[in-house]
C-alpha positions as CSV (number, residue, x, y, z in Angstrom):
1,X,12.0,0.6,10.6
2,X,8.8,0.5,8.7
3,X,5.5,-0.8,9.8
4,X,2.1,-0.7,8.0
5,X,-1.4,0.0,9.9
6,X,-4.4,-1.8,8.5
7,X,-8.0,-1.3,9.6
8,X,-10.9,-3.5,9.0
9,X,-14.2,-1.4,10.1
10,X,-16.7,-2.8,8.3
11,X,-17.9,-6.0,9.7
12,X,-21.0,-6.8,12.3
13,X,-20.3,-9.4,14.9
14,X,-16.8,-10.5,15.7
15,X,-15.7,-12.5,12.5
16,X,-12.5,-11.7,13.1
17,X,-11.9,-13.9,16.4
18,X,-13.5,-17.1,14.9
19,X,-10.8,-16.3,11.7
20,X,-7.8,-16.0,14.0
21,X,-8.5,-19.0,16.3
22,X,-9.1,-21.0,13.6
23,X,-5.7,-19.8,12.5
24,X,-4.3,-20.9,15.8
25,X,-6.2,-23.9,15.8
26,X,-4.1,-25.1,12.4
27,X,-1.0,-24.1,13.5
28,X,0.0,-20.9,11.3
29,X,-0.9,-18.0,14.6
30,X,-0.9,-17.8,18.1
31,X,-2.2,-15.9,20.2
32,X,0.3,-14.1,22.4
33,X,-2.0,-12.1,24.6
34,X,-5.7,-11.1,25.6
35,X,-6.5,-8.5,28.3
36,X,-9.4,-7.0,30.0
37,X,-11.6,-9.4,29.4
38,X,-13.1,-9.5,33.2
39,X,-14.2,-12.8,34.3
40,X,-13.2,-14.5,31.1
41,X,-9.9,-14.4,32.7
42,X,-11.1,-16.4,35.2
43,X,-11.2,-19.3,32.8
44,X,-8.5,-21.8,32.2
45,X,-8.3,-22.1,28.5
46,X,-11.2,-19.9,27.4
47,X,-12.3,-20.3,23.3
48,X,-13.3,-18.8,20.3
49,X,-17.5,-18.9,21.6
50,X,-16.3,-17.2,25.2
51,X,-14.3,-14.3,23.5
52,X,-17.2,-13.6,20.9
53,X,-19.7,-13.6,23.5
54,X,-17.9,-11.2,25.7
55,X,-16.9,-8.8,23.2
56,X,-20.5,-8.8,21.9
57,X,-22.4,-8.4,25.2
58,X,-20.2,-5.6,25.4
59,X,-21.0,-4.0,21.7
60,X,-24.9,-4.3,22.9
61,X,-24.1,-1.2,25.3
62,X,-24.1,1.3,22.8
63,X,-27.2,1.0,20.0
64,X,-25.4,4.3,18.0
65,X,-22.2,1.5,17.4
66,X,-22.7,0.9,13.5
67,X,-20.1,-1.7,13.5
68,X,-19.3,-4.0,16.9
69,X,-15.4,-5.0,15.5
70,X,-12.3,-3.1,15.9
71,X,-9.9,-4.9,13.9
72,X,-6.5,-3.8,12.6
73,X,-3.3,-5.6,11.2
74,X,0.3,-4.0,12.1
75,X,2.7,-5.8,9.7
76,X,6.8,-5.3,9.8
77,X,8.9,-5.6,6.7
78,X,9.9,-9.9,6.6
79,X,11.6,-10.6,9.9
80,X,12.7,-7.3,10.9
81,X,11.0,-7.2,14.0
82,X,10.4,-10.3,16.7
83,X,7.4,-11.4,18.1
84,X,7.6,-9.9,21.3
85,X,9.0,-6.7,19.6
86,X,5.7,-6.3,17.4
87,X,3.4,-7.7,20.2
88,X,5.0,-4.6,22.4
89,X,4.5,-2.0,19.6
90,X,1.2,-3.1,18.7
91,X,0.5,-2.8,22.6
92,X,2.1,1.4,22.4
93,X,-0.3,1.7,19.7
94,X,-3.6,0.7,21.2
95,X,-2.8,2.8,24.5
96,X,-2.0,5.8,21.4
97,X,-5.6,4.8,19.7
98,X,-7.4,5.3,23.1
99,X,-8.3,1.1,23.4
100,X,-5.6,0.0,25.8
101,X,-8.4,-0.3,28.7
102,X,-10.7,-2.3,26.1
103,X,-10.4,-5.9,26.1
104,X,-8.3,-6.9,23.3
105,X,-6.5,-10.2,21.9
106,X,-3.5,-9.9,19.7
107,X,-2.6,-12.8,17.5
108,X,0.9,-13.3,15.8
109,X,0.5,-14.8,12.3
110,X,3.5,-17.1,10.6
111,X,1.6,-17.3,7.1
112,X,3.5,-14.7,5.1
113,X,6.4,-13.6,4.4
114,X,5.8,-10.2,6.1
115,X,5.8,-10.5,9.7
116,X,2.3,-9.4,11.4
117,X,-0.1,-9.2,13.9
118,X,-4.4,-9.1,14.1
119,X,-5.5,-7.5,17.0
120,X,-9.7,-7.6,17.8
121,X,-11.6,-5.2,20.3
122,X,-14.5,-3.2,20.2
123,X,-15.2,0.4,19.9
124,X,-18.2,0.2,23.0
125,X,-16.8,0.8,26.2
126,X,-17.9,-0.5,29.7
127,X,-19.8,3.3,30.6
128,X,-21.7,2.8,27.4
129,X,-19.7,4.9,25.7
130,X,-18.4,4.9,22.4
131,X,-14.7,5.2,20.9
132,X,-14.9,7.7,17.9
133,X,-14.3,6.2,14.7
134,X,-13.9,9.4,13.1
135,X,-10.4,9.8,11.1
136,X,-9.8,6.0,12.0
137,X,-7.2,5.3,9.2
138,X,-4.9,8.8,9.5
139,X,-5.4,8.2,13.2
140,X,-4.1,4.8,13.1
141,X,-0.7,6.2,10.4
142,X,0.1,9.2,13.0
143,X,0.0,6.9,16.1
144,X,2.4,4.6,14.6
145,X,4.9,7.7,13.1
146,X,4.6,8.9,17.1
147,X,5.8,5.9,18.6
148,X,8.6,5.3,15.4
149,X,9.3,9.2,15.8
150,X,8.7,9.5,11.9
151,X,9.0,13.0,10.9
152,X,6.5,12.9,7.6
153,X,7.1,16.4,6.3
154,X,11.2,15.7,6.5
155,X,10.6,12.4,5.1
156,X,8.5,14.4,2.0
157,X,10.5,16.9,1.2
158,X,13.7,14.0,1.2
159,X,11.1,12.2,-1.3
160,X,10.1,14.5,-3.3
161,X,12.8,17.3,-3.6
162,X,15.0,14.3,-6.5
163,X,11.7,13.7,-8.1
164,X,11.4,17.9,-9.1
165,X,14.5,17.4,-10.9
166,X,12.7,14.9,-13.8
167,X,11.5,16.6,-16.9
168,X,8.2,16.4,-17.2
169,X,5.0,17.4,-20.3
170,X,2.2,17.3,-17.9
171,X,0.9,16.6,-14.7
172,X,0.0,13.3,-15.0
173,X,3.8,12.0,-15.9
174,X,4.0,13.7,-12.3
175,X,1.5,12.3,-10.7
176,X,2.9,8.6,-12.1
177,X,6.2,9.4,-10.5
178,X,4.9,10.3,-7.4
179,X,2.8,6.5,-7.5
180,X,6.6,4.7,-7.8
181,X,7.4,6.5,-4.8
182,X,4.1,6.0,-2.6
183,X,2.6,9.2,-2.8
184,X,-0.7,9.8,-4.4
185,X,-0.6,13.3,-6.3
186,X,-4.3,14.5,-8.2
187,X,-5.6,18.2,-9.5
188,X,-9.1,19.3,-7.7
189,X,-10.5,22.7,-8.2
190,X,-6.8,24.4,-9.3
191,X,-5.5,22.7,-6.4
192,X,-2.5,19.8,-6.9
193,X,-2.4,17.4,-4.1
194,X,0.5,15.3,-3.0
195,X,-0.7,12.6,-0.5
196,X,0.1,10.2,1.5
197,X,-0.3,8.3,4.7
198,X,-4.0,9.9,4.1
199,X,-2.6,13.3,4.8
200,X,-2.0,16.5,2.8
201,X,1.4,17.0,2.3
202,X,1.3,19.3,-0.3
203,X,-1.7,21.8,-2.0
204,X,-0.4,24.1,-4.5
205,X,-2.3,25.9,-7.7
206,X,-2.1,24.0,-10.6
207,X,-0.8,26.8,-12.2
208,X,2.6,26.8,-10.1
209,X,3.0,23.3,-10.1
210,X,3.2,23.6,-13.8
211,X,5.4,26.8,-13.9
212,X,7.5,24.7,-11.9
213,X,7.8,21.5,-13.0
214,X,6.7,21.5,-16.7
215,X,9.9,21.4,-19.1
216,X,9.6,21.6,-23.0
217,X,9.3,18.2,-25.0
218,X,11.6,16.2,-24.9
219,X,13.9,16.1,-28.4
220,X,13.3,13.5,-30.4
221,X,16.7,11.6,-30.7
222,X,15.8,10.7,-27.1
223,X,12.7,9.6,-27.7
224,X,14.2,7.4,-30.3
225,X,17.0,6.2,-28.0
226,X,14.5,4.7,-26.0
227,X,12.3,3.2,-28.5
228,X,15.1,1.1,-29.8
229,X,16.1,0.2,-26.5
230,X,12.9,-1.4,-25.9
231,X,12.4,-2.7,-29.2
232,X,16.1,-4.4,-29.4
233,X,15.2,-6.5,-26.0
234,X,11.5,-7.2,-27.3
235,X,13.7,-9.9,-28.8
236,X,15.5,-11.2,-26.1
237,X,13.4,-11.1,-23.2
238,X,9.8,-11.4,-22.2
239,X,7.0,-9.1,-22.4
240,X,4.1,-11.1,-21.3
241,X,2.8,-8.8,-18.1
242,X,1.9,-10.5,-15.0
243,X,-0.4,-9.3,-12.3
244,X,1.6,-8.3,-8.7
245,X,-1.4,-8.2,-6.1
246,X,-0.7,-6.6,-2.0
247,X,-1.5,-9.6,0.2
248,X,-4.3,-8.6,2.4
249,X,-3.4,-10.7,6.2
250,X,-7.4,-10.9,6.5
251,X,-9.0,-14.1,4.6
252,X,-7.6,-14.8,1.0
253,X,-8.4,-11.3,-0.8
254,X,-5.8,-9.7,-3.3
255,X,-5.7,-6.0,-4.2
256,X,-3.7,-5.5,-7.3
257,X,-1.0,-3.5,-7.0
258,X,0.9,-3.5,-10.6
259,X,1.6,-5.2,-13.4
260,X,5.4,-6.6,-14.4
261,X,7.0,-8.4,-17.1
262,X,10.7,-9.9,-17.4
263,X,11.4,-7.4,-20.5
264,X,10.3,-4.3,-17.7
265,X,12.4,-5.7,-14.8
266,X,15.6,-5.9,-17.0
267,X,15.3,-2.3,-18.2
268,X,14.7,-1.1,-15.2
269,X,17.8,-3.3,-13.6
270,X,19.8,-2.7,-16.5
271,X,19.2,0.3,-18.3
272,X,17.4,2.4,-15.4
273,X,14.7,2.7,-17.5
274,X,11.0,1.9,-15.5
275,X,8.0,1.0,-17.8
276,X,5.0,1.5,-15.7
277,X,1.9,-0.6,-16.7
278,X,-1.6,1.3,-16.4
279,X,-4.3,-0.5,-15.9
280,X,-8.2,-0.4,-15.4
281,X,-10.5,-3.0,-14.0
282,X,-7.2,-5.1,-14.3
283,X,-6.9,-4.7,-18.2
284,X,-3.4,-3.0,-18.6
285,X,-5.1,0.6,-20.7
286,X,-1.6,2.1,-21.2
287,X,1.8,2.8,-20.1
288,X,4.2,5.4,-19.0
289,X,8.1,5.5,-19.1
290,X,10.7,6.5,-16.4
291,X,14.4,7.0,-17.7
292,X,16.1,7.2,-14.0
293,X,19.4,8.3,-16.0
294,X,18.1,11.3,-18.1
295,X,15.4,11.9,-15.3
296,X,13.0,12.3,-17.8
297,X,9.2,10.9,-17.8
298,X,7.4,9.8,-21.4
299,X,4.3,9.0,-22.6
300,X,4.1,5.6,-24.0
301,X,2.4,6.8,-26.7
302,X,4.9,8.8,-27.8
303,X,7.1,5.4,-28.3
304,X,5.1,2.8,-29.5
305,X,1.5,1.2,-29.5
306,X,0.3,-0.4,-26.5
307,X,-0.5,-3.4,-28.4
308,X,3.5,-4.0,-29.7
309,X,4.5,-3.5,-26.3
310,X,2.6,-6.2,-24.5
311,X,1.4,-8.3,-27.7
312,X,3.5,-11.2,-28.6
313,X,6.2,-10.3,-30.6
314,X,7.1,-11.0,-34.3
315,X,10.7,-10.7,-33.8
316,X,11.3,-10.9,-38.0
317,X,9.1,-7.5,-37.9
318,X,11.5,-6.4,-35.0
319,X,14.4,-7.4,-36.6
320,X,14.0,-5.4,-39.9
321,X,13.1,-2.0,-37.8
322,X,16.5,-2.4,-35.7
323,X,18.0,-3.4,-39.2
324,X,16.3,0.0,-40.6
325,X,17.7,2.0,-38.1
């Protein structure tokens, strides 16, 4: 089972109850639960006003609290868990978090395809104390691998031990494999760092990481190989890039998250081979290429210009290369 933690620390007030009820109030969430909210439960159908005032008398407490709002999102893969299945998790993982005796509301959302849930509390506790914030986001991943009984370090070295097998020329054709596989892998101070979950699940020198990994060039009938392959279905299919953004389950922000073209998906369904887009301030900058089969990682450079990979195509120029060959 996978779930995904989000955290929204960042706002003043309590935005976050007015967004879900209105949510509720249009049909697309519900809320399933709301609990130690003192005389409020006294009402019969409290509102949006009553929850945002408590919560916020309560926030006043403590003047140190930067930010009144807990917020966080737990989200299952499409339908793989229930309602009542993710309500009962989410509750696990506020009791893990240290807010299972804060007043709380959870809300079940039926807007995407993923499966999720908004809970809203408040860091400020009844004694005037205050909930540390410190670590929030790795706190929030471990509590969720504790109740799942995710083992990270096996699940690494399962991830990671096929990916030391591909021929690399440098680190960053590393670090670009370890992005297709969710872990985030950068050089600081003669350090390499795999990461993910926010943790460090490997530091090594760069020195070893290169004695280890870093192969020779790769010869150039391969190279070739590959060129032709892309060039021969530059004809056929696509290569016009569109943007894939991660859904954010808080208002209607996107984050990016890769670019993909028809010509990319066939190769990489068809031939094994992954073209992975770069891009900066979401202009695609450059490209990298995966061949699964050879496990071997390429520059795009070293096959063609950016520009004839993700231009239009003149398929008479095309033609007359594969011709040439």
């Amino acid at each position: 089972m996978k779930l995904i933690v989000r955290l929204f620390t960042t706002s003043t007030g309590f935005p976050a109850v007015r967004y879900n009820m209105e949510k509720v109030s249009s049909g697309c969430a519900e809320l399933l639960c709301y609990k130690n909210f003192g005389v409020i439960h006294g009402l019969i159908n409290p509102g949006c006003a009553d929850f945002e005032h408590y919560l916020g008398a309560l926030s006043t407490l403590n003047s140190r609290s930067r930010f009144d709002q807990f917020h966080a999102v737990l989200s299952a893969r499409g339908r793989s868990m229930s309602v009542d299945a993710l309500k009962n998790l989410a509750e696990r993982w506020m009791l893990e978090m240290g807010y299972y005796k804060q007043p709380y509301l959870i809300f079940s959302h039926s807007d995407t395809p993923n499966m999720h849930v908004h809970i809203v509390s408040t860091d400020v506790r009844l004694d005037r104390s205050k909930i540390s914030d410190s670590f929030d986001r790795p706190r929030a991943i471990a509590a969720i691998h504790r109740i799942l009984k995710v083992d990270v370090q096996a699940e690494f070295k399962r991830d990671i031990s096929p990916l030391l097998a591909y021929h690399f020329s440098d680190l960053h054709q590393l670090t670009t494999l370890l992005g297709q596989k969710g872990y985030r892998g950068f050089c600081r101070r003669g350090y390499f760092y795999m990461v993910k979950y926010g943790q460090v699940l490997l530091k090594i020198s760069e020195g070893k990481i290169q004695h280890m990994v870093l192969k020779p060039q790769i010869e150039t009938g391969h190279l070739d190989e590959i060129r032709w392959m892309i060039n021969s279905n530059l004809l056929t299919k696509d290569n016009t890039c569109i943007p894939v953004y991660q859904s954010l389950p808080h208002g209607s922000s996107r984050k990016l998250k890769a670019f993909r073209s028809e010509l990319s998906d066939y190769l990489l369904a068809e031939k094994n081979i992954e073209i992975c887009y770069h891009s900066n301030k979401n202009q695609i900058t450059g490209f990298t290429i995966i061949d699964h089969h050879k496990r071997r990682v390429v520059a795009g450079t070293e096959i063609m210009d950016l520009d004839r990979l993700i231009s239009p195509v003149k398929k008479e120029s095309i033609s007359r290369q594969l011709l040439s060959r």
